[in-house]
Structure formats: C-alpha cells, structure tokens
N, C-alpha and C positions, 0 to 999 in steps of 0.2 A: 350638257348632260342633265339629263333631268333628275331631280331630287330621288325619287327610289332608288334608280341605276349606285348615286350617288352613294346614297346608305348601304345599298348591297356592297358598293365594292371597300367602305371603310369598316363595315363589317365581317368581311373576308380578309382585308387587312388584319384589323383586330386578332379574327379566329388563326391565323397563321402563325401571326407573332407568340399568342397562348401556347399554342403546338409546339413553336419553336423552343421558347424560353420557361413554360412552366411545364414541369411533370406530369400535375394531375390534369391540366388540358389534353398532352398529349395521350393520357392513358383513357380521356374520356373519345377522343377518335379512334385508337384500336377495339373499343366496345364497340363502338357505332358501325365497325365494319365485321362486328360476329362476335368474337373471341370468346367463348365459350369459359363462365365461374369456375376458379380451381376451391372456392370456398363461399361458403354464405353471404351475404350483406353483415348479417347480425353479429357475424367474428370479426366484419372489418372494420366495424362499428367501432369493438374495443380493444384495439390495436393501440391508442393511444394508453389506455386503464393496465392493458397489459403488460407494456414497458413498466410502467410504474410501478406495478406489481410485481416483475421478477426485479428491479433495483431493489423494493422494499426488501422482497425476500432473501437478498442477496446480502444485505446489510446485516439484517437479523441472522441468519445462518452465520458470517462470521463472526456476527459479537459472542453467538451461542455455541462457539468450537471453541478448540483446547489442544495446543498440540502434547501428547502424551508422552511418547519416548521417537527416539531419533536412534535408527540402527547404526554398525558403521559400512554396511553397505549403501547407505546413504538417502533410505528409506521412511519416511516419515506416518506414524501412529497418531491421527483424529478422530476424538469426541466429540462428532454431531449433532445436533439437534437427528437428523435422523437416523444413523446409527456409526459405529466407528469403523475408520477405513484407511487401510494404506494408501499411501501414495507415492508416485517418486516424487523426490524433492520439488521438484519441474512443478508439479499440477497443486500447487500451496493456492494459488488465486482463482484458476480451471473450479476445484473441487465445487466450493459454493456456489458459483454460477450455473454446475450444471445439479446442484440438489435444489435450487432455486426453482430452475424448471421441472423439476418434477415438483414442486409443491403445485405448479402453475396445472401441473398433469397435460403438459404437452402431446404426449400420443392419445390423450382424449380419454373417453370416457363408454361404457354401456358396451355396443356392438368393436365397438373400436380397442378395447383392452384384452388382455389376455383373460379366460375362461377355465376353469378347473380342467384339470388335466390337457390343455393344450399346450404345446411344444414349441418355443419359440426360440428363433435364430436371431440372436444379439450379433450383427456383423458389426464391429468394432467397438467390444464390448468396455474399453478404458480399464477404470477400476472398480466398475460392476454398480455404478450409480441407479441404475436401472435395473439393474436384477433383484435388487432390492424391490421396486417397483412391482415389477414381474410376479414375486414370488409370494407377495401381501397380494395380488391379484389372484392366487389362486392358479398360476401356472403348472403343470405338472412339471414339462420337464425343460433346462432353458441350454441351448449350446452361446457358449459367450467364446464368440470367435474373434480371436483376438492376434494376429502378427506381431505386436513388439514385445520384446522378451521383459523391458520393466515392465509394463502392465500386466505380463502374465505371471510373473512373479507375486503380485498385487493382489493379483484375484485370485490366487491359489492361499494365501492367506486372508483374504476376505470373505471367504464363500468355503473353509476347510470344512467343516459339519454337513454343509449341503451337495460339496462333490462327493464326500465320503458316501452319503445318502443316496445319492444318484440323480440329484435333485439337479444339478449344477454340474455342467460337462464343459472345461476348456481348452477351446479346442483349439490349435497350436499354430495355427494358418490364414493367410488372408482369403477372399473370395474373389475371385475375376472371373473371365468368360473361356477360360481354357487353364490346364495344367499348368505349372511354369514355376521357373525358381525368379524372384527380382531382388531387388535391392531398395533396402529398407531405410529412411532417410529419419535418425531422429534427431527432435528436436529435446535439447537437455534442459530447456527452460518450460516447456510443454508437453507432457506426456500426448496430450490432446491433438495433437499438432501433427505427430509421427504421417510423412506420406512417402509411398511406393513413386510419386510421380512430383511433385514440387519440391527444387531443391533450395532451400533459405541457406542465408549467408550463419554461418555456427552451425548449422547439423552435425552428425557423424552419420557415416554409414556404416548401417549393419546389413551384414552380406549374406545370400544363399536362405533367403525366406522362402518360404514353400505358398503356393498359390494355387487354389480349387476351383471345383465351379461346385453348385449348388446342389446339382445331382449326384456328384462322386461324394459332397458330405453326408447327403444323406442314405447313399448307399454303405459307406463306409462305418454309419454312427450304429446302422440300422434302424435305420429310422419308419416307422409303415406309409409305405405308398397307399393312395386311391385314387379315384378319381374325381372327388370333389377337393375345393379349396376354400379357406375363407383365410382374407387378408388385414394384417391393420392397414398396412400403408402398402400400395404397390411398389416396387422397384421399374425406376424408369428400363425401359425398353426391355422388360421382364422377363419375356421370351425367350432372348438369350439365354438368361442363367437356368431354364428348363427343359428338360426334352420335352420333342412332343407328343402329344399327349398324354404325359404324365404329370399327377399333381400328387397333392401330399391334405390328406387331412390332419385339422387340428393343429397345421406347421403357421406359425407366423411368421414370416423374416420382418424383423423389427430393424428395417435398414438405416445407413448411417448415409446416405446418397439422396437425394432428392433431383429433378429435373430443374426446379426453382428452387433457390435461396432468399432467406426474407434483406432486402437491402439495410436496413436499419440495424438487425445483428450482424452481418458484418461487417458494418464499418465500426460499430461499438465494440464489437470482440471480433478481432477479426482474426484471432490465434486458434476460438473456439470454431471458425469454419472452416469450409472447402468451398473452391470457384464455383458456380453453378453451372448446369450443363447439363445432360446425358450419361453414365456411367460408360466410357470406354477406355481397354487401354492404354489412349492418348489423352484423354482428358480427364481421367478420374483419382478425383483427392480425398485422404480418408476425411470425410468432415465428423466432428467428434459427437454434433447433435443431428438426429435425424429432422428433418422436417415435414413432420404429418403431417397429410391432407386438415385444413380447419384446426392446424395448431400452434404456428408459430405467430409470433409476434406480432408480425405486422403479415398478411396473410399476399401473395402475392399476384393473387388475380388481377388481371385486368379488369376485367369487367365490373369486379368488386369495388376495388380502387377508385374507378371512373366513377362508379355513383357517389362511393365515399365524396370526392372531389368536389363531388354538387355540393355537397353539405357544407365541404371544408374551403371552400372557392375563395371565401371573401375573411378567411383565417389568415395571423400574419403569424413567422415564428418568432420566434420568441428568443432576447440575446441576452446570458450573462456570463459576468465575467469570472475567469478563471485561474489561478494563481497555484503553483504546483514544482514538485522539482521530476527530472525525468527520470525514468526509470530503464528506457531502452530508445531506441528508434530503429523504425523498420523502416526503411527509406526506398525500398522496391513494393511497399506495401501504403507507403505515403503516411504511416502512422506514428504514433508516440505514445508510450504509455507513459501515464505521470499519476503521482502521490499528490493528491490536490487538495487544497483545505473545501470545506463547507461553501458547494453552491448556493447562494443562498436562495431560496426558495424554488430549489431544483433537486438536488441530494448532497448528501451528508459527506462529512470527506472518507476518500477512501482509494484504491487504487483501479483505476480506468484507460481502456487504452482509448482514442481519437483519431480521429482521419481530418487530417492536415487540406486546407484546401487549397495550398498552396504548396507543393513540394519544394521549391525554392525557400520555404520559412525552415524546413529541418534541415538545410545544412550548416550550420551554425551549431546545431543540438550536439549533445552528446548527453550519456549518463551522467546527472551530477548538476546538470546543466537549471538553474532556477527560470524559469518563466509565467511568463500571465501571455492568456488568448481568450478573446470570445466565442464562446459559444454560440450556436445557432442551431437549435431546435427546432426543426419544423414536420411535419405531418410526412416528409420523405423522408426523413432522417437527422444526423447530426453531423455539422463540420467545425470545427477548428481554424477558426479566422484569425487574421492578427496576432500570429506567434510573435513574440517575441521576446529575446534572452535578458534574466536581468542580472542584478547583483555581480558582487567583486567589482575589479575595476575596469568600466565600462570603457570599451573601445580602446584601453591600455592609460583610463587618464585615471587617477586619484587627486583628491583636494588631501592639503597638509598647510594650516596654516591661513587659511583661504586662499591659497593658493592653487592652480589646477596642473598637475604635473605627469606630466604622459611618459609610461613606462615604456622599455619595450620587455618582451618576452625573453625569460631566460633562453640561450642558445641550447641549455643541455637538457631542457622542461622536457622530460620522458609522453610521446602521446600516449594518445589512449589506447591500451591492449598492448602495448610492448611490454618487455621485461623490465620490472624497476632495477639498475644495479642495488648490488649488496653495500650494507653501509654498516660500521659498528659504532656505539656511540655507550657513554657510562649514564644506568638508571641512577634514581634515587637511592639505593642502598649499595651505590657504590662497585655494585657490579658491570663487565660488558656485556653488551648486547646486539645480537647481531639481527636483521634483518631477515635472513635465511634460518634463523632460529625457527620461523616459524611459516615457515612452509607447510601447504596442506591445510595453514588453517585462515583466515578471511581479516584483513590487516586495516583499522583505521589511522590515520594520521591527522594528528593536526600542531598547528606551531602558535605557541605562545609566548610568555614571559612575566613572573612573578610579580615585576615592579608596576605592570601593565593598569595605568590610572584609570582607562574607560570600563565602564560596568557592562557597555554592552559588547565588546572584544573578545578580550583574551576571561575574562571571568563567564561572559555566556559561553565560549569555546567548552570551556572546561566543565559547567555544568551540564550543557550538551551531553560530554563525555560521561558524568556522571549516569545520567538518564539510559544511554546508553547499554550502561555497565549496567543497571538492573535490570533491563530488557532482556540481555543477551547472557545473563551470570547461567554460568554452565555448559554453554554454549563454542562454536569455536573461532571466536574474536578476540582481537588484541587489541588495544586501543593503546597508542605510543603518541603521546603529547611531549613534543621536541620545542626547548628553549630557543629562542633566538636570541635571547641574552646570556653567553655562556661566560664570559667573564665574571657576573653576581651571581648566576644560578648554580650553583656549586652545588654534588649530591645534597647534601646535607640541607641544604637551602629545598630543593625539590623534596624530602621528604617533608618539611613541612608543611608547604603546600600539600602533596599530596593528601594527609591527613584530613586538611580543612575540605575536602572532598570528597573524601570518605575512601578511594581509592585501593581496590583488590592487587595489589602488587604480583599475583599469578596473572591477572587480566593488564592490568592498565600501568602502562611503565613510563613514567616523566626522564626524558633524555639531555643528557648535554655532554659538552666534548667541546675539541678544539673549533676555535672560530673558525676556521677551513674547514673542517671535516661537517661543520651544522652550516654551514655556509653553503655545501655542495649537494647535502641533502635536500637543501630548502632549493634551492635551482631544479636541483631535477623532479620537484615537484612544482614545479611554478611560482616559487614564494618568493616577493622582492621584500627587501628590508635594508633601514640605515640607520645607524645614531640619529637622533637629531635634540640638543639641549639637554642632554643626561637623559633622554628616554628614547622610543623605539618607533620611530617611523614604518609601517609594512602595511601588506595586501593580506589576505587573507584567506586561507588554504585550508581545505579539508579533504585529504586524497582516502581512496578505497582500493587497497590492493587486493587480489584476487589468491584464490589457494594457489593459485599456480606462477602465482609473484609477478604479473604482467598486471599493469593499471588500468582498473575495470572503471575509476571514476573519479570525478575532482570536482567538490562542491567551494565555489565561489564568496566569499562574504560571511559572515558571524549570525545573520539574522535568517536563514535556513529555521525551518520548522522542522526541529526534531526529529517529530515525527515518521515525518518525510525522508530524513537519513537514514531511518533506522529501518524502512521500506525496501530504502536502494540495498542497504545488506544484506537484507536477508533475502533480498532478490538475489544477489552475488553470492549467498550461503547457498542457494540451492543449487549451484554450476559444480558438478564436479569434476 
C-alpha cells in the first residue's frame, strides 16, 4: 500500500474513533453535514464564563437571603437581594438558582424582553421569580399560569398589590394542546419539579387539574387578537397551541418548554429541569427554566458547539476532589445531592446536586451517608467519578486497642424511611420522655457518655449539638443526646453536663434509663457499644428522624462537618 493510501486510511481511523469517543468531534461532523445554529459563536464562546457566573451569583444570593418568618401551613418568607418571596418549604435551594439566572438575564435583552405595555404568558410561572423581571421591564400586563396549588398560593401573596392593580393575573391552569382534566404529580422537596407527566419515587398526586390551550386563555382572559405577533422565545411545534390564522399582538408566551435543553444544567440541577424534546402530551415536563433562544448556559447548537470544539480540541478537563455528606439520591436520575466543603479552586462549599458516572457507586448511598468523589469538569459538562462512602465503621470493622474488630449489624437497626418504634427514656431534670412526644416536629439523635476521655467523640458529638441548637433555636427540632452509660449517668449527672454546653432544655434533652431500655434504643439505631477497662468501647451514630417518625438519615462517625448536618435537616424540615 502506498504511503498516502496509507495516511488516508489512519486518518479515517483516527477521525472515527474522535466521532466515536469524544463529543465535540462528533458534534463537529453533525455541522459538517448542514445543521443549521440554534445560537451565535459568540454565546458559545462564553458558556464556560457563564457557568461561573450563575455559581458566583448563586452563592452571593444565598449569603445575601434571610429567611423571615415560617407559617404553619408550612410556607416560608425570603429577603432577597432581589426582593422577598414565598416559598413552599420545597424550593429553599430552587429559589437562588433561579434569581441567579435572572441576574444572568437569561431571556436576553433589547428585542428579546418584554416592552411597555406588552402582555406576557408566564406558563409555569413557580413563585413569580420572573415576574419580577417582567414588570421592572415595563410589561403591562403578565398571566402567570401556573397548575400547582403551593405555587399559587405563593404568588397570590407575592404579587397581592399588582393582581389587585391588574397588573398580574394568576391563572389557575396548566397549558396543553386540548381541554383536559390530568393529574398533578408533586414534588414536596421541589416546588420546581411539579409535572403532569414524570412520576419520581416521593411525589403526591394532586388530582383533577384543569388543562387549556393557548387560544381558550386567551379568549377566556380577553385578551386582544390581531394579526401580527412578536415573540421572545418560540414554543416548540407552536402551531399547535394556535388557531389558524390567528395571532395576538404585544402577547409573549414566555415558555417553560424548549425543543433542546443545555446538557451541562441538567446534570448540575437536574430537579431545576425537564427531559428535552418537543412539547407533547407524551412527552412533556414542566421544566421550571425556560430556555431562550441565545440564553442558557451552555447554548446547544451543534454547529455552534462544533466550532467551539476547534478552539477547545486540544483542552483537557479538569479533576478535583470532593468530600461532602449526602443529602438525597435520585437513583433513576443517577444523581446525589451532597453538602460539600470548599472545592478548592472551583467553588465555595455549598449544596449541589451531581450525576454519578457510575450508577452502581449510589447504591451504597443513602441520606446521612459521608463521601469524597472526583470531579470532572469539562467543556460537556460535569460527572462524579470515584464515589465512594466513608466514615463510621468501615465495611463493619472498627480498631479498639490496635486491634481490628469486625462488627455485625444490629438485627433490629430500623432502615432508612421506616417507622422508628417509640421509646421512653428519663431527661436530665428527671422527667420521662417519650419519643412520640414529639411528632410533627424533625428529631436529632446522637449517643454519648460523660466519662467519654476522646476530645474528638463524644465532646465534638455534643458540641456539634450545640451548633446545632443556635442554628435551629425556634425552629422545630429536638436534639436528644442518649447515654450509653446509664449506670454513672444519672439525671443529675446529665444536668451537669448539660450546663457545660449551654443546653435549651425545651430544645435539646440528654437521656438515660435502664441498660435494656438504652440498649434497644441504640440497636435500632445502629449503635454498637461495650464496657471495655472502666470505659466505653462504640461506633458512632447520629440518626435524623422525620416529622413523621420514619428515619429520614444516619450520619456515621464524630468527624461530620456540621455544617453539613445541619443542611441534611433542614433539608428533612422542609418535608411535610
């Protein structure tokens, strides 16, 4: 074979394998055969700037919030950096990610925003994050169409001065392509989340939701027909949700739908999206951000993409490592969300969800669960390499003594999301206390013992709790720190300790009773323990029961970062 032949065909080699195994090879052959730009070069340009820019933003919005008051329908009051807002409990982490993106000003700018006196249809309007946007725009008049009953609740007190005005119309109904009653799927950790069509493992359904099309809203709002239109963003397959030839001036539908979704937000938030597709009612999810032509993230053109790729060809990504406790895992979603400390030279600590690149690494996970995994950042996106769980006692072995000694698992250890049974046990001032006392409200657990010689054990246990206790004073948590020496630790003995921790006796109750009764507690939370030379041989437990008295989590080990505990609760505060 002659030398060219030769080159041709290891360069066909080469160019296949690109195709095969890298991305932006293969997105530079879908240009090369047409595909027509959904966006500029110059936004795909700073696709990497604007990652960075909605984390910064996302950072700063929560430092610069405040949560205000807490109804008891379970409803939570934030001071914003950009103005204050309900929420359901659910959208505590949603909120700033999506005021982030409006600082980013996602739906764009100039031709592309709303215009005085124009009329715009928010379909799947959340808790009016955007209407805020809208109405600093100079919108005249905005229908914020919204199907889930907490959001509308939300934005009936978000937006009370400007319905009153008539400024702000919410409108009670989802949008499809025909009349219809469906059912409402929501998610009580995500207001964001709620879909008519994807059903996640936790939902509720809410039943007999009312469903329109575009032209009966706007027959019904009275809204003025003509026959010109000008649009922010089209609705994929548009047509549908309009008769023909009828249009609406000065109407925007500021859709929550897109044809393409940017890959890189969701795998990073992937609660804040819907799958991509074509809106129909076989595949359509409410996704909580729209994605404007020339405004998301990472922009999803091909043809954009493939040039980028020229640029970014010879780019490698980038890995650090990660250390964090879990806060969920979505295991049909391949993801985890974790409370992570300080990437270092990537972002600051804070709470993020991840796409696992291996599904087989979360099952091992639960809430409560401490791990480290590397990250990998690259120009596609972000995976989650090398999960792996640490702390307590690995694999069932603990050292005592230099010794390595393999436990097994209590047989009665409650899993995760069952009922804890009830257990009653005598506080420090000598009264009983029962477990079901306190139903309804969000239960910490941890097991110690006064005599306890290690600084970093049972005294960070307790200061842990401490931290805690100022976090959450007023709030509806109990923190019950159980003796596992109940023979010395006698009320009177627990109230002195308590003391030296400063300890709210309405809040945080130190427990003991008989050796059986603290014996059977600590099993069916996982806790092994034994004399050993006048002191106390054990593992180390820290459970989180649920308002609903079923075990939401079990953090392993004394050297947890706080911080990180006090994430997972109020993640479990917000379930009701």
């Amino acid at each position: 074979m002659r030398r060219p032949w030769k080159l041709l065909l290891v360069g066909a080699v080469l160019a296949a394998a690109l195709i095969r195994f890298y991305p932006p090879a293969r997105l530079l052959a879908i240009y090369a055969v047409g595909r027509s730009p959904a966006c500029p070069l110059s936004n795909a340009l700073k696709s990497d700037e604007n990652l960075k820019r909605q984390i910064a933003y996302n950072e700063q919005i929560i430092k610069g919030s405040k949560l205000l008051e807490t109804d008891p329908a379970g409803y939570e009051l934030w001071d914003t950096p950009r103005a204050k807002y309900w929420i359901p409990a659910g959208s505590r982490y949603v909120l700033p990610f999506n005021l982030a993106e409006q600082e980013r000003r996602i739906y764009g700018v100039g031709e592309q925003t709303a215009k005085a006196g124009d009329v715009v249809l928010d379909c799947g309007a959340n808790v009016g994050v955007t209407i805020h946007r809208w109405l600093e725009d100079g919108a005249g008049k905005i229908v914020a169409i919204e199907p889930a009953p907490e959001n509308i609740l939300v934005l009936k007190r978000n937006f009370a001065a400007e319905i009153a005005a008539g400024r702000v119309i919410v409108y009670e109904k989802g949008v499809w392509d025909k009349e219809e009653i469906l059912t409402l799927q929501v998610d009580p950790k995500n207001s964001a989340a709620d879909s008519f069509v994807i059903h996640r493992e936790g939902d509720k359904e809410v039943a007999k939701i009312p469903v329109t099309t575009i032209d009966k809203l706007v027959a019904e709002l009275k809204l003025e027909r003509v026959t010109s239109s000008r649009w922010i963003s089209k609705a994929p397959n548009s047509a549908r949700w309009r008769a023909p030839g009828k249009r609406w001036r000065n109407i925007i539908p500021a859709w929550r739908w897109r044809p393409t979704m940017c890959p890189t937000t969701r795998r990073n938030f992937p609660r804040s999206s819907a799958p991509s597709g074509p809106v129909t009612p076989w595949s359509a999810g409410r996704a909580r951000r729209p994605m404007a032509a020339c405004a998301p993230m990472y922009c999803t053109s091909a043809r954009s993409i493939a040039l980028l790729s020229l640029v970014l060809l010879a780019s490698c990504a980038k890995h650090y490592r990660v250390t964090g406790l879990v806060l969920g895992v979505d295991r049909a979603r391949q993801t985890l969300v974790v409370s992570h400390n300080d990437i270092h030279g990537y972002m600051p600590a804070m709470v993020m969800p991840f796409h696992a690149a291996r599904a087989a690494e979360l099952e091992p996970l639960e809430p409560g669960s401490r791990v480290t995994f590397q990250l990998v950042v690259s120009k596609s996106g972000t995976l989650a390499r090398n999960i792996r769980k640490q702390g307590g006692a690995m694999n069932g072995v603990i050292e005592s003594n230099g010794d390595k000694i393999r436990l097994a698992t209590p047989a009665e250890k409650v899993p995760i999301g069952s009922q804890v049974p009830d257990f009653t046990l005598t506080d420090q001032a000598g009264k009983p206390v029962r477990l079901s006392d306190f139903r309804g409200k969000v239960v910490a657990v941890d097991f110690i013992y006064t005599r306890c010689p290690l600084p970093d054990v049972c005294p960070r246990l307790s200061a842990n709790f401490a931290r805690l206790q100022r976090r959450f004073t007023g709030q509806d948590l109990v923190l019950l720190s159980v003796t596992i020496d109940p023979l010395y630790d006698a009320p009177e003995v627990l109230a002195k300790y308590a003391k030296i921790w400063k300890a709210d006796p309405a809040m945080w109750h130190f427990l003991t009773g008989g050796v059986g009764d603290v014996e059977a507690v600590a099993r069916r939370l996982g806790m092994v323990y034994w004399p050993e030379e006048g002191l106390m041989t054990h593992t180390s437990q820290t459970a989180v029961i649920g308002r609903n008295g079923k075990l939401a989590a079990i953090v392993e080990g004394s050297s947890y970062a706080v911080k990180q505990l006090g994430d997972l609760i109020a993640a479990e505060m917000e379930v009701r």
